[in-house]
C-alpha positions in Angstrom: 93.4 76.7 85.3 93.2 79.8 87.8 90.7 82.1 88.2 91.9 85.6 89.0 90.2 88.6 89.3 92.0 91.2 87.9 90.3 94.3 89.2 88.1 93.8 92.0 86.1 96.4 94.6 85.9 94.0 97.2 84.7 96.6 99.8 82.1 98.2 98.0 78.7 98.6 100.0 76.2 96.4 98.1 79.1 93.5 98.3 79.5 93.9 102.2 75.5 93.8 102.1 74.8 91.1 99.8 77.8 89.0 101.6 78.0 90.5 105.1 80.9 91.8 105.2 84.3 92.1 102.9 85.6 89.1 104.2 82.8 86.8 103.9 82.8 88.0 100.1 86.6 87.4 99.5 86.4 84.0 101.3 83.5 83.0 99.5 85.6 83.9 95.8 88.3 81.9 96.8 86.2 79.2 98.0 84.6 78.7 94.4 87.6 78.9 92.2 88.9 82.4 92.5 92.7 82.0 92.9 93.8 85.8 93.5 92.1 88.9 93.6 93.4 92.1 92.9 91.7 95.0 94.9 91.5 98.5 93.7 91.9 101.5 95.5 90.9 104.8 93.9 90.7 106.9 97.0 93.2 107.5 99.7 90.6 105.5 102.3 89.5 102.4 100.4 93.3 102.1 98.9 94.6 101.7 102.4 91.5 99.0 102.3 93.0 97.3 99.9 96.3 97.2 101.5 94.6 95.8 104.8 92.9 92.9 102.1 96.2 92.2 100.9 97.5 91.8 104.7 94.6 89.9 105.8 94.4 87.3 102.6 97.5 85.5 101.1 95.0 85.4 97.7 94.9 89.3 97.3 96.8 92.0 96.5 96.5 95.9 96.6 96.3 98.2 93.9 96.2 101.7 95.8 95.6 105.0 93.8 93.4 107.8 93.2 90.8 107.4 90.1 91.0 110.9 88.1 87.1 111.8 89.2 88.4 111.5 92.9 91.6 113.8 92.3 89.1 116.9 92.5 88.4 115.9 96.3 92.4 116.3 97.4 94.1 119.9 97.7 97.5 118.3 98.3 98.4 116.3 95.6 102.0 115.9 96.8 100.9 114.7 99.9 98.5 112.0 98.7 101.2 110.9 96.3 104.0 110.8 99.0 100.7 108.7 101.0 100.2 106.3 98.2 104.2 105.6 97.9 104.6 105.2 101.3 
């Protein structure tokens, strides 16, 4: 059997302070029976997060997109969607 955490906020700020740091949390997961991880992105910064994750660790992957509270803090919507694409 494999663990896998299907929606995950790996960089959030009481994880990095109960753990450290991202890493130390993600490593720690996969060290105790998490086999993949998928982080979610719902902002333009901590998406791109989530695509660094997935670079660093061969165990996570990226969701990137913009939750519909956060849509209110983008003018250019075209833009952030051409971002998120890219």
């Amino acid at each position: 059997m494999i663990l896998f955490d299907t929606h995950a906020h790996c960089d959030d700020e009481r994880i990095k302070t109960e753990f450290g740091s991202t890493q130390a949390y993600i490593k720690h997961q996969l060290e105790n029976g998490v086999g993949a991880i998928v982080n979610i992105g719902t902002n333009l910064d901590n998406s791109r997060v989530s695509i660094s994750l997935a670079e660093e660790f061969e165990s996570v992957y990226a969701s990137a997109g913009i939750h519909p509270y956060d849509i209110r803090f983008y003018d250019d919507i075209d833009a952030v969607l051409s971002e998120l694409r890219a």
